[in-house]
N, C-alpha and C positions, 0 to 999 in steps of 0.2 A: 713323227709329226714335225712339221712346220717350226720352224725357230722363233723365235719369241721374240724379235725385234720391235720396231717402232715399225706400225703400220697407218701412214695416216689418213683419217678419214675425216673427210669436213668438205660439205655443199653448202653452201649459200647463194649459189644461183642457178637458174636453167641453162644458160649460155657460157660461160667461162672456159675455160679450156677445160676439159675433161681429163683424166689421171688415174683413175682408178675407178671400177664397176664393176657387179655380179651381175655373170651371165648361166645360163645354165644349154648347151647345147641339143637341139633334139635327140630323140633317146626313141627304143625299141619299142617302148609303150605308147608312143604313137600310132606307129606302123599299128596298133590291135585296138584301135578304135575303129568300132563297127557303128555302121549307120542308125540301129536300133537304142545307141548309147549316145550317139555323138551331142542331142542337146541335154541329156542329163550328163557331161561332161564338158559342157559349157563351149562346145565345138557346131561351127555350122554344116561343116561337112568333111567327111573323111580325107587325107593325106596321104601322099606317096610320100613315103619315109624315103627313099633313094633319095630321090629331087629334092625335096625341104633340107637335107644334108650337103651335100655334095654340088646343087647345082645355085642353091640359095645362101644358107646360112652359115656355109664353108666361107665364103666371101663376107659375110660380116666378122667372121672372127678374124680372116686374117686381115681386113682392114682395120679393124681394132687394135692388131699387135702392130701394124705402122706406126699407127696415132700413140698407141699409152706404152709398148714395151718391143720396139725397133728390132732388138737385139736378140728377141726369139728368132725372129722371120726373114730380116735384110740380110740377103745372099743366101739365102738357104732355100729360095718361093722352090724352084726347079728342082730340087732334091723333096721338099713337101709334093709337089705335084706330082712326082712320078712314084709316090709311094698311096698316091691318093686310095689305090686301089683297098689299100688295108687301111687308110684312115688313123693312121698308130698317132697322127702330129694333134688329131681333133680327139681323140677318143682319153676319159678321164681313169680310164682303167689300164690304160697302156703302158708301160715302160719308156715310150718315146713321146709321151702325151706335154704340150708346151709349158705344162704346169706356169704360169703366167702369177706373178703375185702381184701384176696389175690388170688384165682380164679374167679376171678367177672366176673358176669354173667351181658351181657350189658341189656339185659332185665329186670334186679331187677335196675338197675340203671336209666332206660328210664322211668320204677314206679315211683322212687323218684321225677323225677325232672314233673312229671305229678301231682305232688302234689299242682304245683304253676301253681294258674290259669292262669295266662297269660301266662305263657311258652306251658300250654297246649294249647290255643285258637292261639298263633303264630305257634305251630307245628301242629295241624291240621288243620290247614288252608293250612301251606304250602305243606303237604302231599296230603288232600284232591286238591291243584292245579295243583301237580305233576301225580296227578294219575286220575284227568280230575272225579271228583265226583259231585254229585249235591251237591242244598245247605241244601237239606232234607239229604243228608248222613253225611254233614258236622255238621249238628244241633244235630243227632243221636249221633253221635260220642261226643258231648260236656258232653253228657250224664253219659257215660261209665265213671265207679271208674276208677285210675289209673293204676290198676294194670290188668282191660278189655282191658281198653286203650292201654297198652304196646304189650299185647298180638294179639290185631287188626291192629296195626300200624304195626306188624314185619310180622304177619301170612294170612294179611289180612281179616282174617276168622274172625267173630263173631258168639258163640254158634254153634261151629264146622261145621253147617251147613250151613248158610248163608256168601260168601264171600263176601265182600265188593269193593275190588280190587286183583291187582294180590300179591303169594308169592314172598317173595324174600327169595327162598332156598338155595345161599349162602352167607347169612347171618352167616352159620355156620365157614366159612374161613374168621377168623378176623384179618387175618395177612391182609388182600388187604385192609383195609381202613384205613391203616395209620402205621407209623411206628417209632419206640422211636428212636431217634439218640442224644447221649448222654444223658442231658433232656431237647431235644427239642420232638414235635411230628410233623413230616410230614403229611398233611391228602392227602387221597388219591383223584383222580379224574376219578371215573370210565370211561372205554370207550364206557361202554353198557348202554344202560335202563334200562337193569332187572336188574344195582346194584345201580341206581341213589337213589332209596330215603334207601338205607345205608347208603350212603357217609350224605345225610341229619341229618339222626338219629344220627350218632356219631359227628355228627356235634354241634348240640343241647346238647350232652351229655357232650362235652368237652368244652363246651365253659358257662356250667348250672348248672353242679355237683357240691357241695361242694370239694367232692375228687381231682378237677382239677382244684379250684378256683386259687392257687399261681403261675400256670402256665397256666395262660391265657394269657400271653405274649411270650409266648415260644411255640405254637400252630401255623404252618406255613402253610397258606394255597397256592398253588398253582394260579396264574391268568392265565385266556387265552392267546393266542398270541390277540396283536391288530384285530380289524377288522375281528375277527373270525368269527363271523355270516355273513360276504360277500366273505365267500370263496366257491368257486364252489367244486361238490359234489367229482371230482377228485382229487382237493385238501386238501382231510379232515386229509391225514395225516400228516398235519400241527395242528391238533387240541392239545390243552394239555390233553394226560391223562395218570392215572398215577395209579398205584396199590401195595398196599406194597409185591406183592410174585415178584415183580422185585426191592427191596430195600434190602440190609441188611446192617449192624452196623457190621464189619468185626474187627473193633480195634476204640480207642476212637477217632483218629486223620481222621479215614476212612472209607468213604462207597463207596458201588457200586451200581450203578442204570441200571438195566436191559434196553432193547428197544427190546420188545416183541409183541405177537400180541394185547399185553393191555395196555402197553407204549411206546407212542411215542418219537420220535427225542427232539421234542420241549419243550416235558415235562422234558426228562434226561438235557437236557439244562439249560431250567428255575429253575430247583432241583440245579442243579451243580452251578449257580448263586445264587441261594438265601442261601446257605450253606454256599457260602463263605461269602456272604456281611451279615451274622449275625454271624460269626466267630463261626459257629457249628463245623464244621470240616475245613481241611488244605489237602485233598485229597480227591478226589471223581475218580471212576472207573467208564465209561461207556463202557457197555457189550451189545452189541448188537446180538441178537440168530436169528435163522431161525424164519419167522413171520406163524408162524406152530401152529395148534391146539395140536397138538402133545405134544409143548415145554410148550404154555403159559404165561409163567411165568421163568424168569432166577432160582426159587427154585423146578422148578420140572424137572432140569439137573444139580442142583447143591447144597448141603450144608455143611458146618461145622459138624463136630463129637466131635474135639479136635483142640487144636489149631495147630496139628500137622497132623490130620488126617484129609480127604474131602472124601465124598463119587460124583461118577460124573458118567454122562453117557459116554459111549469111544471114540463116536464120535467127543468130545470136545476135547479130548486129542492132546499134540502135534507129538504124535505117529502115530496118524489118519490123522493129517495136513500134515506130512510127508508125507504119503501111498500116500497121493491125491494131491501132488504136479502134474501140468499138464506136461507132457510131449509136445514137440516141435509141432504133429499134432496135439492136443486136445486146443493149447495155439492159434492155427494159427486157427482153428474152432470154436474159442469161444466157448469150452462148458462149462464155469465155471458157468453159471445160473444152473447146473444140480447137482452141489456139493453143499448139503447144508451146508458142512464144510467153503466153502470160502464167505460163507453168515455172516461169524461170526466177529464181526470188538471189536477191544479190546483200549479204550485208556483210557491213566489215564492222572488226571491234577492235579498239586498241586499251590493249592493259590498264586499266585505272582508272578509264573513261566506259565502264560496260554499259552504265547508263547512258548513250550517248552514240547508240551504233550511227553507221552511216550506211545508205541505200544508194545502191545502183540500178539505174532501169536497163540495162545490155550488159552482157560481158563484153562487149566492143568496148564502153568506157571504162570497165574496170580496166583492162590491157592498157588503156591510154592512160589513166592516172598510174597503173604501175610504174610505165616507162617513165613519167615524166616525175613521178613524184619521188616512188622510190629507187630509180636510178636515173634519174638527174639528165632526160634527154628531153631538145624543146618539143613543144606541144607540135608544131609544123612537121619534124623530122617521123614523126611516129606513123607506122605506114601498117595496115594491115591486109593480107594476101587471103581471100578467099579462096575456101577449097572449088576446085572446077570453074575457077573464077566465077563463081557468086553469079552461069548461068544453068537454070533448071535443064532438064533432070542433071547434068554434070553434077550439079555440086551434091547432091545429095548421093547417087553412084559411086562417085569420089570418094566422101566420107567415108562411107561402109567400106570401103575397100583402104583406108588410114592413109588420107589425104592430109589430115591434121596432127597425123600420131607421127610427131615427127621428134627427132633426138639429134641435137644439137652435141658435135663433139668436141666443136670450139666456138667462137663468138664469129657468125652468120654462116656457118661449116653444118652441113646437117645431113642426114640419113631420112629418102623415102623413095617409098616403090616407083618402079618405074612404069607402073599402067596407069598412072593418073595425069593423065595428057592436059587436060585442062588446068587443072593447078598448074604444072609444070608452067603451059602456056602464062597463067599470074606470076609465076617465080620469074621468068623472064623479063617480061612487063616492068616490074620491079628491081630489074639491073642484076639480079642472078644468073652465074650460071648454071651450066649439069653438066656433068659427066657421068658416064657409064661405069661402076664400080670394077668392071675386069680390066678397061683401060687406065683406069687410075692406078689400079694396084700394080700395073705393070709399068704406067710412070715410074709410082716410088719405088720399085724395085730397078730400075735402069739408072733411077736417080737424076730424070728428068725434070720431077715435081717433087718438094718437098713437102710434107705436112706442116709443117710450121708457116709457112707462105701462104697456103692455101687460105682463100677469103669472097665471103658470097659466092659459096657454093653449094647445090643441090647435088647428093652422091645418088646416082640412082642405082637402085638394088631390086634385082631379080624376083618376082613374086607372083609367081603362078600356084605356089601351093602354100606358102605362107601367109599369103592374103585370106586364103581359106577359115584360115587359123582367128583370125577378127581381130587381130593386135597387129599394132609396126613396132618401130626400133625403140619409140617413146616406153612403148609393153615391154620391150625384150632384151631392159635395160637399167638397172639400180644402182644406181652413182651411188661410189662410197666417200670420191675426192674431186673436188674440183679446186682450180686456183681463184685464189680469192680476186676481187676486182683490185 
């Protein structure tokens, strides 16, 4: 196992330089989502596991080890490339795998702590409970090295051929199971089944790993509301549950908790209570979005570029609040169910003042009192980039395909697909530029661009079968350290 050092973890912004994040690499239990499962596994449509590997998210990992851990990858791209064929430099089961203790891979990590017999006999046990297995599968399993073990527990699959139970294919969007706020860690509480034995495994990891031993007190997990199992089935959206692509760490003193179709009322609640009574923060924002397959998640219509800049979808805007204010027949007809602008509810609370929330009519203005209030940029500088540039159908196209899911890896440095031409075209507008992620990485490998230099720019990343997936890099990504401002 992993050494026991100081491992540090602490975010308090979306933009700062990035330094440390769990990522978790596509895995075999992909490639065995069938179309029959694919939206009871929260998938829109099946994936070439080759291409999502190899021709996509090969290229975010090793862009990753330029940016947080140099010294896996610089002078080595050309000997990784020509071994691509076996994959040994990506793969967390391998002997040549980059083992990275600043990209960590949660599956070299779920290894280690398989190392220690009773961690492994208390987690598959609970795995094998969760996913209804016999006691011959449970005995099988005691069997498997650690590093089988990991692989079976995330992929379900044993010797590619024999599944055990089912994948859990977003596994790869490690922003939802929890989130860094300051250094504390939120864990998340899925709403689904297909993410329940996640929430599990990083559960065990973060409460197992050496890496996370000094902060096992600072690990917050969510409780139910009371008497939760006797609530009728009309009632469920009183249940807590909670996902980190409706969290973000906006400034040290403040976060915002989304209420989407994956989090509920009760959860942004319980969050916003247990934040204050452990003095993590002194402001919490709850955002409530249309409960829309569309939206998801509060970070696939909204994120950070700079502390100065947000890319957003239009309909958020208070420009679109405006257009759709009702007029005197439409207000006496009640059709406000019909706008999903006036779906959108904005209140903020600060510690001590809970009598005393404050309302926003757009998230365009919450972005703008962010920047300006809690990170201190003037009110003229604050610019916001619409997805598709804010023209129909683009911008909505764009969206669904994570125009707005964007991840920021230093302050105006950011990661997003490159089929979203319209935005692209607003990012330009806006004095950014883009580069194509194969020419970049072969900059910093020539040592023609450095990472450190690099400023207002859009990395554009490959996405013909990850875009499938309904997440970008914002999803496929859980900062554990950022520098502080």
């Amino acid at each position: 196992m992993a050494k026991s050092k100081r491992f540090e973890i602490k975010v308090t912004s979306e933009t700062n330089r990035l330094r440390r994040l769990l990522v978790h690499s596509p895995d075999s239990g992909l490639g065995k989502v069938v179309p029959s499962k694919a939206q009871d596994w929260l998938f829109e449509d099946i994936v070439h596991l080759d291409t999502i590997r190899r021709k996509e998210y090969d290229y975010y990992t090793k862009l990753l080890l330029y940016f947080l851990d140099p010294s896996k990858i610089k002078g080595k791209l050309s000997e990784i490339d020509a071994e691509s064929s076996k994959r040994a430099f990506y793969k967390p089961d391998n002997k040549d795998f980059h083992a990275s203790e600043y990209v960590v891979e949660l599956q070299w990590l779920l290894a280690e702590i398989f190392k220690d017999n009773n961690i492994r006999s208390q987690m598959v046990a609970a795995v094998c409970a969760l996913e209804n297995c016999t006691f011959e599968t449970q005995e099988k399993m005691m069997g498997f090295t650690p590093q089988q073990l990991s692989k079976v527990v995330i992929s379900g699959t044993h010797n590619e051929n024999e599944m055990l139970f089912p994948p859990i294919p977003n596994f790869i969007f490690t922003r939802d199971i929890g989130i860094t706020i300051n250094d504390f860690i939120l864990l998340n509480k899925p709403a689904r089944q297909a993410r329940k034995r996640e929430a599990l495994i990083v559960k065990y990891i973060l409460f197992n790993h050496p890496y996370f031993k000094s902060y096992k007190e600072k690990i917050i997990e969510l409780e139910d509301t009371k008497h939760h199992f006797l609530l009728p089935k009309e009632a469920q959206d009183h249940k807590v549950t909670l996902e980190g692509g409706d969290v973000m760490t906006v400034a040290p003193n403040h976060v915002i908790i989304g209420v989407s179709e994956r989090t509920s009322w009760d959860a942004a609640y319980h969050a916003t209570k247990v934040l204050f009574d452990r003095n993590v923060v002194d402001k919490v924002t709850i955002v409530k979005i249309p409960r829309k397959r569309d939206y998801m998640h509060i970070d696939t219509v909204f994120t950070q570029v700079r502390k100065n800049v947000w890319v957003l979808l239009g309909i958020f805007s208070h420009a679109y609040a405006k257009k759709l204010e009702l007029d005197p027949i439409e207000k006496a007809l009640d059709l406000t169910h019909k706008k999903d602008v006036d779906k959108v509810k904005i209140i903020q609370f600060q510690k001590g003042k809970l009598d005393k929330p404050k309302q926003f009519r757009s998230i365009e203005s919450l972005l703008e009192n962010i920047s300006v209030k809690d990170l201190g940029c003037k009110p003229a500088d604050v610019r916001i980039i619409f997805s598709g540039n804010n023209v129909f159908p683009y911008d909505a196209r764009e969206q669904w395909t994570d125009s707005c899911n964007l991840l920021a890896i230093k302050e105006g440095v950011v990661l997003g697909y490159d089929r979203n031409d319209k935005t692209l075209d607003a990012f330009h507008e806006a004095g950014f530029k883009s580069v194509k992620v194969e020419d970049l990485i072969a900059d910093f490998e020539s040592g023609k661009v450095n990472p450190d230099d690099m400023e207002d720019t859009i990395i554009l990343m490959p996405s013909s079968e990850l875009s499938r997936a309904r997440g970008g890099f914002h999803c496929m990504s859980m900062p554990l350290w950022r520098d502080e401002a």
